[in-house]
C-alpha positions as CSV (number, residue, x, y, z in Angstrom):
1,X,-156.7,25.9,126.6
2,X,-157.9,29.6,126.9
3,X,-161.5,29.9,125.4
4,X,-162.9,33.5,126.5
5,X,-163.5,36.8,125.3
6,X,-161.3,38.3,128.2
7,X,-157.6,38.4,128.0
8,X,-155.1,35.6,128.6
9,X,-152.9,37.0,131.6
10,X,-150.8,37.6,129.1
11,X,-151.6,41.3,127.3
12,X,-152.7,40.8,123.6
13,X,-149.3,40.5,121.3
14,X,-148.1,38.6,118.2
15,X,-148.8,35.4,116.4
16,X,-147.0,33.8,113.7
17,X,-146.8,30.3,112.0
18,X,-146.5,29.1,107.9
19,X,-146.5,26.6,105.5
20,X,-144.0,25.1,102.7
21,X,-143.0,21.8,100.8
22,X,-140.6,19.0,102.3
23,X,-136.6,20.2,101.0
24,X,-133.9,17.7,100.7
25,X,-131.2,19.0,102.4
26,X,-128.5,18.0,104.5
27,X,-128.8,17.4,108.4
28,X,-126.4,18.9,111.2
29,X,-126.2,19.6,114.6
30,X,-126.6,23.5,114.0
31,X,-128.8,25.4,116.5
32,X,-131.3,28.2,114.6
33,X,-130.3,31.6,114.4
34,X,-130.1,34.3,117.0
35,X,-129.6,37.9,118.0
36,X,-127.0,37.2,119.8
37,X,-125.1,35.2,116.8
38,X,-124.9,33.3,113.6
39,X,-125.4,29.6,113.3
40,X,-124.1,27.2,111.2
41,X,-121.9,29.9,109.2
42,X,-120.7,27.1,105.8
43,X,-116.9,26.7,105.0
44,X,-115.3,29.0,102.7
45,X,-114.6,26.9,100.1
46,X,-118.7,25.9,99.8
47,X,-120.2,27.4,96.6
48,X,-123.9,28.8,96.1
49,X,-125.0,28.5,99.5
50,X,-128.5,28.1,100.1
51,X,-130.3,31.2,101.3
52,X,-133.5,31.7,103.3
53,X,-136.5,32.9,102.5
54,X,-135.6,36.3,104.5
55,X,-132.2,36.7,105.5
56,X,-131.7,37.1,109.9
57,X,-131.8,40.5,109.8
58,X,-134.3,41.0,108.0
59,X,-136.3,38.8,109.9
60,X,-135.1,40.7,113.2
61,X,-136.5,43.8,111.5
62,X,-139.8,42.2,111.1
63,X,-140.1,41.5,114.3
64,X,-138.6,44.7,115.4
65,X,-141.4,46.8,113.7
66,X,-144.7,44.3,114.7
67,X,-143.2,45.1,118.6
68,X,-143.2,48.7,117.7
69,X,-146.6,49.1,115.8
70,X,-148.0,46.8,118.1
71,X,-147.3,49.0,120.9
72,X,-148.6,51.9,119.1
73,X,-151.8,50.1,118.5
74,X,-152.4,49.2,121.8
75,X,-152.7,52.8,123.2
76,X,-155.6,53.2,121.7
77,X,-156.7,49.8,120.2
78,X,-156.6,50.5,116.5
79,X,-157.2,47.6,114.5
80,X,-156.1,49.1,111.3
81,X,-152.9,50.4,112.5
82,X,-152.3,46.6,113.9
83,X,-153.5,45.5,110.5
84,X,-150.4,46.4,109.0
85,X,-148.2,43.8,110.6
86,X,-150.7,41.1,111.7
87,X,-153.2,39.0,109.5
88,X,-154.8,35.4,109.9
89,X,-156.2,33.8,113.1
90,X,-153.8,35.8,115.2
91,X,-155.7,39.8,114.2
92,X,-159.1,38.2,114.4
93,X,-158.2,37.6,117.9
94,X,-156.7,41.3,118.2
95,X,-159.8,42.7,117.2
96,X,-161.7,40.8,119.0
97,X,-159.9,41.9,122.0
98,X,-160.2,45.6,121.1
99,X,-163.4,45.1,120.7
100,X,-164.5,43.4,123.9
101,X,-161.4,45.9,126.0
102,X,-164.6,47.6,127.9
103,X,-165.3,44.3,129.7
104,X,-162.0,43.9,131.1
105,X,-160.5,44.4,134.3
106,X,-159.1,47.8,135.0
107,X,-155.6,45.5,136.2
108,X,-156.5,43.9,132.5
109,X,-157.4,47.4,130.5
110,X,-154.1,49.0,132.1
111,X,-151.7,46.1,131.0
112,X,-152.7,46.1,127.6
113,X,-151.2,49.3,127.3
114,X,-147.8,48.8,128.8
115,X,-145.1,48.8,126.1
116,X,-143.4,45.2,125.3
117,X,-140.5,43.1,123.7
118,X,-139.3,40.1,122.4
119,X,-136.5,38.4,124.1
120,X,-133.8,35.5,123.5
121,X,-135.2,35.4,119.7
122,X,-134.1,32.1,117.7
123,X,-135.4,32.4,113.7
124,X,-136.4,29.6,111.7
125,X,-135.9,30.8,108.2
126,X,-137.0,28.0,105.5
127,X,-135.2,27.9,102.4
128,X,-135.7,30.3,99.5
129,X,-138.3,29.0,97.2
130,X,-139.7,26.3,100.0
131,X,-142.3,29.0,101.8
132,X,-143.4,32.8,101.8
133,X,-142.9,32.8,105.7
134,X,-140.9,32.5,109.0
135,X,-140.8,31.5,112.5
136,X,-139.6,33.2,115.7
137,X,-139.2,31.5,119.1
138,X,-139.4,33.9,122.0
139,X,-140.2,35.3,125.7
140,X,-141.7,38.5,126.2
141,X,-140.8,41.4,128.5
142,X,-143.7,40.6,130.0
143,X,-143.3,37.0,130.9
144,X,-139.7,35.8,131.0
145,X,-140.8,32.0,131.6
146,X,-143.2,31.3,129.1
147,X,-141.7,30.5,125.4
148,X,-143.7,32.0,122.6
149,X,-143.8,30.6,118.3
150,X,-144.4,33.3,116.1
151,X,-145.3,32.8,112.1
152,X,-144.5,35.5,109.9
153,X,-146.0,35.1,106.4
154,X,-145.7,37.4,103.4
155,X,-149.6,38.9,103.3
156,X,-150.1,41.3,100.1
157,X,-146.2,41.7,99.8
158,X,-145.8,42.5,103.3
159,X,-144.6,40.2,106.6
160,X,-147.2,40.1,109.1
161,X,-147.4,37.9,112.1
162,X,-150.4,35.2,111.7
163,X,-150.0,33.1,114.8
164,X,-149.1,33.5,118.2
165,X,-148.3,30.3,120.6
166,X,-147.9,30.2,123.9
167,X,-146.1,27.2,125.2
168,X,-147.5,26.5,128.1
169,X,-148.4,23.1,128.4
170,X,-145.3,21.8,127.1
171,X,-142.1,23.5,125.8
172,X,-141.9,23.8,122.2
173,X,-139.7,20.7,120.8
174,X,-136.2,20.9,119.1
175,X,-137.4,22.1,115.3
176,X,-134.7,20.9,112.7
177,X,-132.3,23.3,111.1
178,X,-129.2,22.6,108.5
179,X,-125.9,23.4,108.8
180,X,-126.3,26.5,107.1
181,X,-129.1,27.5,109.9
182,X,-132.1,26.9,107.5
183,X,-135.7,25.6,109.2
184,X,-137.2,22.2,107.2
185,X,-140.9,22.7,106.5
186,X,-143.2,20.2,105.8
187,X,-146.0,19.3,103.5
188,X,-149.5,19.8,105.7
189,X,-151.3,17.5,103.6
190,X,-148.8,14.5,104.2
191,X,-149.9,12.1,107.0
192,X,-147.7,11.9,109.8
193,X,-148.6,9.0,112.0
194,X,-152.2,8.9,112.0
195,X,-153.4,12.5,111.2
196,X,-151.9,15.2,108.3
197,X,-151.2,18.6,109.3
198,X,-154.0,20.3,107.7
199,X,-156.2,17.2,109.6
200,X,-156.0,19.1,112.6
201,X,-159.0,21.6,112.4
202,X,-161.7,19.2,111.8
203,X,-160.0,16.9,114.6
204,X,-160.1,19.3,117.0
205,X,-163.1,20.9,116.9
206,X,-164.7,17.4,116.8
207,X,-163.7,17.2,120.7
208,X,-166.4,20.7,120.9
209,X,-169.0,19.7,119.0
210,X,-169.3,15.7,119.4
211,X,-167.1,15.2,122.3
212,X,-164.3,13.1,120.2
213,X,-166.5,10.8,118.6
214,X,-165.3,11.0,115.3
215,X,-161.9,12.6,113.8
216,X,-161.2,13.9,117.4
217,X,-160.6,9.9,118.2
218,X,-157.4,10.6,116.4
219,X,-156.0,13.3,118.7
220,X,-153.8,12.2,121.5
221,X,-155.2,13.0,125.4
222,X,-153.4,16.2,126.5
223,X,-154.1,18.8,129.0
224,X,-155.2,20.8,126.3
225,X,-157.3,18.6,124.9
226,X,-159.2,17.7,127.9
227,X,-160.0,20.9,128.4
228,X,-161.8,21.5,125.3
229,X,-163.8,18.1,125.9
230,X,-165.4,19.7,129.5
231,X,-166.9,22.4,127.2
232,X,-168.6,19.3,125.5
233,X,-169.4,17.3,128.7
234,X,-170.4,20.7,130.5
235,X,-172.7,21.9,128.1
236,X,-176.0,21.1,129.9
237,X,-174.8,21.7,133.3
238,X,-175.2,25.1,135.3
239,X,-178.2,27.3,136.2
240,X,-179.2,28.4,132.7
241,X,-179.7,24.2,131.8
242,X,-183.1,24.3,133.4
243,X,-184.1,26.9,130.5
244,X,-182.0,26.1,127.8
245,X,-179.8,23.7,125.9
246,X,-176.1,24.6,124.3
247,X,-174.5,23.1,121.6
248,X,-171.2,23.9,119.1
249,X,-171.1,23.5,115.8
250,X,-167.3,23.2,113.7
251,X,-167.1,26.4,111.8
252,X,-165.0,27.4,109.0
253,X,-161.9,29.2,110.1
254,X,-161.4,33.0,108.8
255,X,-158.0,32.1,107.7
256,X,-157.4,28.5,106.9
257,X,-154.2,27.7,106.1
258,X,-151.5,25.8,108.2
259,X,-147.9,25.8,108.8
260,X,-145.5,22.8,109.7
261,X,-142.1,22.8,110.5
262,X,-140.2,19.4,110.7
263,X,-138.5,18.2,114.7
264,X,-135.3,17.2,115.2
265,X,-137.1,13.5,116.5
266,X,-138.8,13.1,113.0
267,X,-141.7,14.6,114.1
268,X,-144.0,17.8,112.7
269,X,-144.9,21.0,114.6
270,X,-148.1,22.1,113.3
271,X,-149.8,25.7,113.3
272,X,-153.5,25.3,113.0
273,X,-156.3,27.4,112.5
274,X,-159.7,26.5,114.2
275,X,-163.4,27.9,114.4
276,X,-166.6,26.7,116.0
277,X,-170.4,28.4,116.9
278,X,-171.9,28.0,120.2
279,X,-175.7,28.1,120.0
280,X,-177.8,29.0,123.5
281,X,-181.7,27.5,122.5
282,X,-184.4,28.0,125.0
283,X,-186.4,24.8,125.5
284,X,-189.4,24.7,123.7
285,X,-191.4,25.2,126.5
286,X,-190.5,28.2,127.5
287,X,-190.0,29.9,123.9
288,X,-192.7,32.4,123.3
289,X,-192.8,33.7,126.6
290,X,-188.9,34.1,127.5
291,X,-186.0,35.4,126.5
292,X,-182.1,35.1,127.2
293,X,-180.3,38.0,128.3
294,X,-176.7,38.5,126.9
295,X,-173.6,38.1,128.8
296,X,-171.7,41.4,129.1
297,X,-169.3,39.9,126.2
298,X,-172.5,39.1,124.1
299,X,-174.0,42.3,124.6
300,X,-171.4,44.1,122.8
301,X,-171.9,42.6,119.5
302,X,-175.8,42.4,120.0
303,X,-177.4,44.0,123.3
304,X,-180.8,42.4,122.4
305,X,-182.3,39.7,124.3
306,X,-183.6,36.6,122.1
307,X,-184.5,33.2,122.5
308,X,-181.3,31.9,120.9
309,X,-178.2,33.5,121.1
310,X,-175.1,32.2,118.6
311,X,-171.5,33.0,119.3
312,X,-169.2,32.8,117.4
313,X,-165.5,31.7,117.9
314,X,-162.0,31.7,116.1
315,X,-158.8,30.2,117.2
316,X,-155.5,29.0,116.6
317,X,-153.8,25.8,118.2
318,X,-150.1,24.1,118.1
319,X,-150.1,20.6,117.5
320,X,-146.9,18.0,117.6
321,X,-147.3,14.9,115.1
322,X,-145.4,12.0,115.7
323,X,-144.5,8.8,113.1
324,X,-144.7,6.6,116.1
325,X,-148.5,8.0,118.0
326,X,-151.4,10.1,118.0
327,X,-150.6,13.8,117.2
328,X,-150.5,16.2,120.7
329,X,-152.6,19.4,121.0
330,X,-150.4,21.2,123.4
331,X,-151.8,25.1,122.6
332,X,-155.0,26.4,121.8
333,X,-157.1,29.8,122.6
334,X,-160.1,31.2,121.0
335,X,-161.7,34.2,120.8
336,X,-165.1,35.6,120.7
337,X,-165.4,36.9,117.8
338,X,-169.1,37.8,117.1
339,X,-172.6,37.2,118.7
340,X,-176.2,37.1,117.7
């Protein structure tokens, strides 16, 4: 799990995920499309075959213009530039990361610059009339090992990306397609197993705020997960204990809504949007008399010094649900987004 205000190691790119209704269709053994060719192209003799949402080259072009107005953007961090090919959880992060670009390291400030691509794309392109949006599965220039899930959705007439994934706990599962190369989405409010899709955010952020106690009981034990649950056990540990207490508090995302896409074992891949507050208190007795200094990340939003100091924090997480188990949190990173 990357929770910080500084960069992943990876400079600041894409993000993409969406959401749809559960299609009949039939099943085959047909791979998702690719730059490098068409998947399951139907027999000649099949009439009205079902089209995508986007066709593949339109999708490519999508993706071909966020890479290029992306890199634009990042010369000199301008968020309204980026604006016009990202939206949701994914350009609060960017922001975010323009915002707090002072604090990095100069290895850090001088990466985020350096132009980037997508490699070995595969599209997941749901039917037409089944979702506004797309996914991408790719590596970047930047790091040729490291799978990433991108969600395109259509955001005042236009594709921007609206999550970003970076596999790194796990690589992302097989995600079904038909024989005519068409993604299955599912329904976010239908259970699967023990948790819905749209389930996931209040799950999650239960791990922060109570430690799993109560709808974070429902989430498998992952690497991911685990680390989220040290920011709960580790919250009155370290120097600035002896002073003052911390505690997180589930907040509502900036941009709620989920995407699933349906695996080739029966399972659901979920993109999730999550949110939380973490609230620095200075024990009563030393209120009136002290006050807490911000961290350099802090003192960009607010450079005052108070006696409690809120942050705020917006994320996004994968999640995969299984019929048979618990549902796994394999990806999540958040971002400071604000401080007072």
């Amino acid at each position: 799990m990357t929770r910080s205000s500084n960069p992943d190691k990876r400079p600041r790119r894409l993000t993409v995920l969406a959401i749809g209704v559960t299609t009949a269709i039939t099943l085959s053994a047909c791979g998702a499309g690719s730059d490098t060719g068409a998947a399951g192209s139907p027999s000649p003799s099949v009439s009205r075959t079902p089209q995508g949402v986007v066709t593949q080259e339109t999708a490519k072009k999508v993706l071909d213009n966020y890479e290029k107005i992306n890199n634009e953007a990042n010369k000199t961090r301008d968020a309204k530039l980026l604006g016009t090919v990202e939206a949701g959880q994914v350009h609060e992060g960017s922001k975010a990361d323009y915002t707090l670009f002072s604090t990095w390291s100069a290895t850090n400030r001088t990466a985020h610059g350096n132009p980037f691509s997508y490699k070995n794309r595969s599209y997941y392109r749901p039917p037409a009339g089944t979702a506004t949006w797309f996914a991408v599965k790719a590596t970047a220039s930047f790091d040729s090992k490291q799978d990433v899930l991108m969600v395109f959705d259509k955001v005042a007439g236009t594709y921007k990306m609206v999550f970003a994934l970076w596999a790194g706990e796990a690589p992302i599962p097989a995600i079904t397609v038909d024989r005519y190369g068409l993604a299955s989405v599912a329904d976010p409010s239908q259970p699967v197993g023990t948790l819905a899709p749209d389930k996931l955010t209040g799950a999650y952020e239960d791990l922060i705020e109570t430690g799993g106690k109560k709808e974070g009981k429902q989430l498998a034990s992952t690497k991911t997960s685990k680390g989220s649950l040290s920011l709960y056990d580790n919250r009155d540990k370290g120097a600035e204990a002896r002073w003052s207490t911390k505690n997180f508090f589930a907040a509502k995302p900036a941009y709620p809504k989920v995407y699933a896409l349906e695996l080739a074992d029966g399972g659901v891949l979920a993109a999730f949007p999550t949110a939380h507050t973490q609230e620095s208190l200075l024990k009563p007795a030393y209120r009136g008399s002290f006050q807490m200094g911000p961290t350099k990340e802090e003192a960009v939003y607010n450079p005052s010094k108070r006696a409690v100091i809120t942050d705020t924090f917006q994320g996004q997480g994968l999640a995969e649900l299984s019929p048979k188990g618990k549902p796994k949190v394999t990806v999540m990173s958040y971002k400071m987004v604000d401080s007072r």
